[in-house]
C-alpha positions as CSV (number, residue, x, y, z in Angstrom):
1,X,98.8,37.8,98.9
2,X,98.7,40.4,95.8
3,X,101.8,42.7,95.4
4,X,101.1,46.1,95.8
5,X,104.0,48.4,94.2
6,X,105.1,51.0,97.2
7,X,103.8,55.0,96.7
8,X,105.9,56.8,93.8
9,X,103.1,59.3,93.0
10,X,101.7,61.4,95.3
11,X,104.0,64.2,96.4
12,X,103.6,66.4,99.4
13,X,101.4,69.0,98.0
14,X,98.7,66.5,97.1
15,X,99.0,64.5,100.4
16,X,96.1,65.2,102.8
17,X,93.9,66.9,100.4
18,X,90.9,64.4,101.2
19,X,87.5,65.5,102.0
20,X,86.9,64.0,105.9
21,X,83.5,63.2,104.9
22,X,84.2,61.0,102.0
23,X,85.3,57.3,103.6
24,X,86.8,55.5,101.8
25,X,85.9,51.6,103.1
26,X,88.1,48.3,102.5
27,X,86.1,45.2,102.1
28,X,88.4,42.4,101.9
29,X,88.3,39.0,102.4
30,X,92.5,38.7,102.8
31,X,93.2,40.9,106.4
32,X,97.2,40.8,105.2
33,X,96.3,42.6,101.6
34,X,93.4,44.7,103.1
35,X,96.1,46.2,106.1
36,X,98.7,46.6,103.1
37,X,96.5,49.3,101.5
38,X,95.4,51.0,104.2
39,X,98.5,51.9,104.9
40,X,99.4,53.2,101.8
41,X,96.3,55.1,101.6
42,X,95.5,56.8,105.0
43,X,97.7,59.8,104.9
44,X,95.6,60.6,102.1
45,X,92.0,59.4,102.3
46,X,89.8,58.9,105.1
47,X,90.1,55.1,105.3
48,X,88.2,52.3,107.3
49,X,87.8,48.6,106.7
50,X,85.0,46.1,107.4
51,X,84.5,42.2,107.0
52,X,80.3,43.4,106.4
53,X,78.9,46.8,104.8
54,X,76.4,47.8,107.5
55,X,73.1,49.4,105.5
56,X,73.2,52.7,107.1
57,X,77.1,52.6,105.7
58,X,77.5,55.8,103.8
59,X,80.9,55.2,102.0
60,X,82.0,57.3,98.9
61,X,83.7,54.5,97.3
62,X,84.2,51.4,98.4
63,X,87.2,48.9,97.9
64,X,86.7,44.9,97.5
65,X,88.5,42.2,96.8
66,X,86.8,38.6,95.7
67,X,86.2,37.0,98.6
68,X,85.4,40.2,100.1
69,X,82.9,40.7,97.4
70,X,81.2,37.1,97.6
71,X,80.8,37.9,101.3
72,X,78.9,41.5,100.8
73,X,77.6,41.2,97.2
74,X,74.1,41.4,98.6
75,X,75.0,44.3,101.2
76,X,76.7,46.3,98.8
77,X,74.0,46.6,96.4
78,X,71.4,47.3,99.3
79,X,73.5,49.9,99.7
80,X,73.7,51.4,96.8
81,X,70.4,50.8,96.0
82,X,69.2,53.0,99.0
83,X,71.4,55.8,98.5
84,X,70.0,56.4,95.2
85,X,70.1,59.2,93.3
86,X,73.7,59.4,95.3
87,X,76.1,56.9,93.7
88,X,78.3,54.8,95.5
89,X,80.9,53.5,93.8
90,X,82.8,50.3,94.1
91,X,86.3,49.4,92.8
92,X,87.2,46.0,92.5
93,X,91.1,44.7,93.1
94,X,91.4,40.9,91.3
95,X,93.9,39.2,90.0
96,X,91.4,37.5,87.9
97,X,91.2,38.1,83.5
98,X,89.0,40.8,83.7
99,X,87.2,39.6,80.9
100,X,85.5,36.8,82.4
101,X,84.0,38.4,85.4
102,X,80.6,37.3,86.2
103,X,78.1,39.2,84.6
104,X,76.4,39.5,88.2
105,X,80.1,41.1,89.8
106,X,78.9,44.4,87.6
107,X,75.9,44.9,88.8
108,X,77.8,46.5,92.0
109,X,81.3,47.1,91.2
110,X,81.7,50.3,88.7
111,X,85.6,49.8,87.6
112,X,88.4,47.0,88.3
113,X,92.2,46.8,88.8
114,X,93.9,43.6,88.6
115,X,96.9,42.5,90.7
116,X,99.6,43.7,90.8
117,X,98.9,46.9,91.7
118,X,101.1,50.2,91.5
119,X,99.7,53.8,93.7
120,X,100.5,55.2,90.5
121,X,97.5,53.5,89.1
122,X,95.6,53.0,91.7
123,X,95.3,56.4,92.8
124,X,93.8,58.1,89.9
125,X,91.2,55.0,89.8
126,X,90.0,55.9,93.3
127,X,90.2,59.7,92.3
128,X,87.9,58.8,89.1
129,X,85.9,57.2,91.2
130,X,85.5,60.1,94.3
131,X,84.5,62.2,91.6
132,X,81.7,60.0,90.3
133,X,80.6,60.2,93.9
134,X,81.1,64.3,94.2
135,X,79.1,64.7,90.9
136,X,76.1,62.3,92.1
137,X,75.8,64.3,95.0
138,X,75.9,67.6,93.3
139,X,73.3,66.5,91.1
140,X,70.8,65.3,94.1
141,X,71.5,68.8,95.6
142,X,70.8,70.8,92.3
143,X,67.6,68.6,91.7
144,X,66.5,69.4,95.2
145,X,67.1,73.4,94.7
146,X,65.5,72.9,91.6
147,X,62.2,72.1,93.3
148,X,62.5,74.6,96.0
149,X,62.7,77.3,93.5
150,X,59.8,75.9,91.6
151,X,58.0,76.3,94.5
152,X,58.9,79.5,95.8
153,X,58.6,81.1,91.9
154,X,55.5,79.3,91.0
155,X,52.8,78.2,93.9
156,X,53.7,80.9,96.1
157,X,52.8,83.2,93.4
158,X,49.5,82.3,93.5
159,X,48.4,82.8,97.1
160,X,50.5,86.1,97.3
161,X,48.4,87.6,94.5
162,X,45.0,86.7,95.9
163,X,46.4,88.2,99.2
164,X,47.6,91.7,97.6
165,X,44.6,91.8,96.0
166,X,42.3,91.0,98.5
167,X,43.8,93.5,100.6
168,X,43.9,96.3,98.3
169,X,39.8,95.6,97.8
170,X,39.5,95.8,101.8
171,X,40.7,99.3,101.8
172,X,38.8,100.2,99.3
173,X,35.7,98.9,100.1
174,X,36.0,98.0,104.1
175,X,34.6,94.5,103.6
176,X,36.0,91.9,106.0
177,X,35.0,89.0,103.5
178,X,38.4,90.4,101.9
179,X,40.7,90.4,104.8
180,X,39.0,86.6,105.7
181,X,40.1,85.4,102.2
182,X,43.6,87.4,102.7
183,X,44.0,85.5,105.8
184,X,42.9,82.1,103.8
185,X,45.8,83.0,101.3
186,X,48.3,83.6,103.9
187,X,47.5,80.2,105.7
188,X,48.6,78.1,102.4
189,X,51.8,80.4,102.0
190,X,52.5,79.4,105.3
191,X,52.1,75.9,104.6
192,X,54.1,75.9,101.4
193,X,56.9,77.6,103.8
194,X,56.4,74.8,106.3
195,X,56.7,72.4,103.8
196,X,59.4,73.4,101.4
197,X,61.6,73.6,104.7
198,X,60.9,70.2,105.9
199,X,62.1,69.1,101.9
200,X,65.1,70.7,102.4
201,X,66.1,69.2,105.8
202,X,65.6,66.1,105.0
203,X,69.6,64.6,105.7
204,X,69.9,61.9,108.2
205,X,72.4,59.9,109.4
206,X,72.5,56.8,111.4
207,X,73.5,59.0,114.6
208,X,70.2,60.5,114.6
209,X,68.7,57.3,114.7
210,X,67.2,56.0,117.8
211,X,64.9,53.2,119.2
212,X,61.3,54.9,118.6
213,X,57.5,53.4,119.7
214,X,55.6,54.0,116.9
215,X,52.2,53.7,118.6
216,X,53.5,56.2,121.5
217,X,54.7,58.6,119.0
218,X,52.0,58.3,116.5
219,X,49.7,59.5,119.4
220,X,51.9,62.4,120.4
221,X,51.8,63.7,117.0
222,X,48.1,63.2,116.8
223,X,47.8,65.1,120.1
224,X,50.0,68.2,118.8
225,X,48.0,67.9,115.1
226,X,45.0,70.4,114.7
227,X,43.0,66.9,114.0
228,X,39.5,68.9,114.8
229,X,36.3,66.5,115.0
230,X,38.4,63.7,113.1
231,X,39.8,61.0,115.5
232,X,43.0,58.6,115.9
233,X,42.6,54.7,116.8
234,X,45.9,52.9,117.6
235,X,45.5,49.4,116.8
236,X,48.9,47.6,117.9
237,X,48.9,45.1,120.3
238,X,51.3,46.2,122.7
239,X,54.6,48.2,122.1
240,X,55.8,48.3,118.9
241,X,59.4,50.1,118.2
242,X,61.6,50.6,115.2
243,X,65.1,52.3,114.6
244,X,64.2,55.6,113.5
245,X,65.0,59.6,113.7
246,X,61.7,60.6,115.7
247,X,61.6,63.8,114.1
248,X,61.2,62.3,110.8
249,X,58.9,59.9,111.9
250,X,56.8,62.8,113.4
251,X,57.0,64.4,110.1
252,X,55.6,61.2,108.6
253,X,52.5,60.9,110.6
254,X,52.2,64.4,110.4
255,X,51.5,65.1,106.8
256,X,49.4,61.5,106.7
257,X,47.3,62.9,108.9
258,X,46.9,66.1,107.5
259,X,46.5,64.3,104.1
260,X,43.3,62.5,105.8
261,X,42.2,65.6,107.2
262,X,42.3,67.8,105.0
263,X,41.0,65.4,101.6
264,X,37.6,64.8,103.5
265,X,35.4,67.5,103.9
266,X,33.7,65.7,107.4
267,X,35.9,64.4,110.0
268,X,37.4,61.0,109.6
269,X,39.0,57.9,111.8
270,X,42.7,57.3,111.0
271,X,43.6,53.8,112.2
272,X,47.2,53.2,112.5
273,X,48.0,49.3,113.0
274,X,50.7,46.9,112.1
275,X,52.3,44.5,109.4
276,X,54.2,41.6,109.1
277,X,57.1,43.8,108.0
278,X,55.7,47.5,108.6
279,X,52.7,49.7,109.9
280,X,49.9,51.4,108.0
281,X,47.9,54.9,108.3
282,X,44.7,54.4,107.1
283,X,41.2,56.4,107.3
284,X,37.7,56.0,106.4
285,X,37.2,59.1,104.1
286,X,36.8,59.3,100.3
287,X,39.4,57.4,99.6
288,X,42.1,58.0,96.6
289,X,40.9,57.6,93.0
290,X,43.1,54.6,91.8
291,X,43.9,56.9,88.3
292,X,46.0,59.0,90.9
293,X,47.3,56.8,92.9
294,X,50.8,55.8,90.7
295,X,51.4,59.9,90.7
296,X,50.3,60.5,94.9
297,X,53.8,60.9,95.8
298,X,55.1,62.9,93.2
299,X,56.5,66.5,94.2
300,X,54.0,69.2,93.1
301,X,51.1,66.4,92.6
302,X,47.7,67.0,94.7
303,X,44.5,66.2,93.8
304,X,43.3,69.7,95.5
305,X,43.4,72.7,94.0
306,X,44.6,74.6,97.0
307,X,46.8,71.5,98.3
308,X,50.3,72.0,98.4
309,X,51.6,68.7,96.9
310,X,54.6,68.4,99.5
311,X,53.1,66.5,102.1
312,X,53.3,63.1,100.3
313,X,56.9,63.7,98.8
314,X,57.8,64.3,102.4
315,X,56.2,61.0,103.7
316,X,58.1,59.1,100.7
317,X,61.2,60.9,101.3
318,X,61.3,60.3,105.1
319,X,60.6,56.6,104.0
320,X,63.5,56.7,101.5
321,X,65.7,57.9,104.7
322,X,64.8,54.7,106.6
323,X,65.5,52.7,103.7
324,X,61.4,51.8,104.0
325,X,59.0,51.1,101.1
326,X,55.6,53.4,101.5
327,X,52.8,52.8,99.2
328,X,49.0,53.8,98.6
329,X,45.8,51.6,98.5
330,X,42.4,51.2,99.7
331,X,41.4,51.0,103.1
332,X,38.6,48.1,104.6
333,X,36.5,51.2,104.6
334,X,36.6,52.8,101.1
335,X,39.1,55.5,102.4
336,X,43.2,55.6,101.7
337,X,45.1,53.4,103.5
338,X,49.4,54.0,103.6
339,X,51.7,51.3,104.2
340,X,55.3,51.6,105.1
341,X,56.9,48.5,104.4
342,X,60.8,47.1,104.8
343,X,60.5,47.8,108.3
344,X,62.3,45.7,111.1
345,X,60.7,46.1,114.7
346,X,63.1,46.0,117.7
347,X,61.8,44.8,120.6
348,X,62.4,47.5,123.4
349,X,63.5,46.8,127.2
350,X,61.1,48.5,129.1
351,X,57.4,47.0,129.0
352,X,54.9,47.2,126.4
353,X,52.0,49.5,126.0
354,X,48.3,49.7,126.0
355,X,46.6,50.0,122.8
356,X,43.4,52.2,123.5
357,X,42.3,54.5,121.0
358,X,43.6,58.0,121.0
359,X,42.0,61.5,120.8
């Protein structure tokens, strides 16, 4: 057991200041050392320990020791991986020379404190550290406002011009040709609205997470989307579900579909079928120039000149959320074909489903 030196420097006024949101979680392979500091540090941080970092964890800093380390290395940097732009950090307690820590150890741990250990240096550590946390956060937030107001300043401006002017000809002249292309105008804004929205509600946690049939809900979508002539053909064999928040998931399918839709000028067939380690949303349209495809996602990016650009960054975004992989490529049929990867199917209690072809 490492010594750990009692509490000389926190005095009443700063006790209890923490932010209930920020967890602070204890990874460590000794249970005597890892109760030690809890105790010292719950009447000021929100504290819980673990023997495993669970990947929908969503610490703000995160406390190992070594053989807690060796036993979530991998975990940890899953996790911090997937929480990118957001940084995690990790503070590692050894009573090892600092200077020959393994090379690898750094790739998740951001600072170190060797044994023994005084609160009078531990605790402006951790602080350092909640604030690396607080700033990456920040930054995510300001880089998301950023691109709202881009869009609300720039490609609304557009389509509200055409619509003032539009209408001003109409009363002029009394032609309806005016008040059609008004109307044609006020569509996109709408679907810029729609869209921007859906960017900035994009926060989930695991407790919005549930088990979710992605054949079932890819055909309730389809039935709610304005799909026209174009049609939907399921092509899972039997029921296949995944740990998901099934509005997201909606929103996914959604803006695929409208993406298929609305990129082909005649109707199209979007096939939806399974992978080893995912699902795929593919259709038999034009297809997506391989130039483009690197830039598809991209916020802003659309190879229409009346497209909003969103859809896409939604459907990467809402795979970033699951901690899924989605990528662009060519379907057996010269159209584009979307493939969500990373993906673990659960296999759900009540009996599987048909696979006939929808709408």
């Amino acid at each position: 057991m490492w010594t750990l030196m009692p509490n000389q420097s926190c005095t009443p006024d700063e006790a209890n200041q923490f932010d209930v949101g920020e967890e602070v979680l204890l990874c460590f392979g000794h249970e005597n050392n890892r109760q030690m500091l809890a105790r010292e540090l719950q009447p000021d941080y929100h504290v819980s320990t673990a023997d495993s970092i669970p990947s929908e964890s969503e610490f703000a800093l995160c406390i190992v020791d070594e053989p807690g380390l060796e036993q979530c290395h991998e975990e940890l940097q899953a996790v911090r991986t997937a929480s990118e732009p957001i940084i995690r950090p990790c503070l590692l307690v050894t009573s090892s020379d600092v200077q020959r820590i393994a090379p690898s150890v750094w790739e998740v741990v951001d600072d170190v404190i060797t044994t023994p250990i005084s609160m009078a240096e531990l605790r402006p550590r951790i602080e350092s550290l909640l604030r690396l946390y607080r700033l990456s956060v920040d930054y995510g937030e300001r880089r998301q406002l950023e691109q709202v107001a881009s869009i609300l300043s720039h490609d609304l401006r557009n389509p509200l011009s055409v619509a003032q002017g539009n209408l001003e000809f109409a009363r002029e002249d009394g032609d309806d040709e005016y008040l059609k292309r008004t109307a044609r105008a006020l569509e996109r804004i709408e679907d810029l609205l729609g869209d921007v929205l859906t960017l900035v509600r994009q926060d989930y946690s695991a407790s919005d997470f549930d088990l979710v049939s992605v054949d079932t809900l890819a055909r309730e979508t389809w039935d709610d989307f304005d799909s026209g002539e174009s049609k939907l053909v399921v092509d899972i064999d039997g029921q296949c579900s995944v740990r998901a928040n099934r509005s997201a998931l909606m929103e996914l399918f959604t803006n695929l579909f409208r993406n298929a839709k609305d990129h082909n000028e005649r109707p199209v067939t979007v096939t939806i079928g399974v992978l080893a380690d995912g699902f795929y949303v593919a259709d038999d349209g034009n297809g997506i120039p391989e130039a483009k495809r690197e830039r598809i996602f991209e916020s802003g990016f659309s190879t229409q000149s009346d497209g909003t650009g969103l859809g896409l960054s939604i459907v990467e975004q809402v795979a970033d959320a699951h901690d899924w992989t989605v990528s662009v490529t060519e379907s057996d049929t010269g159209g584009a074909r979307f493939e969500v990867t990373d993906v673990f199917f659960e296999q759900p209690d009540s009996e599987s489903a048909g696979t006939d072809g929808g709408s």
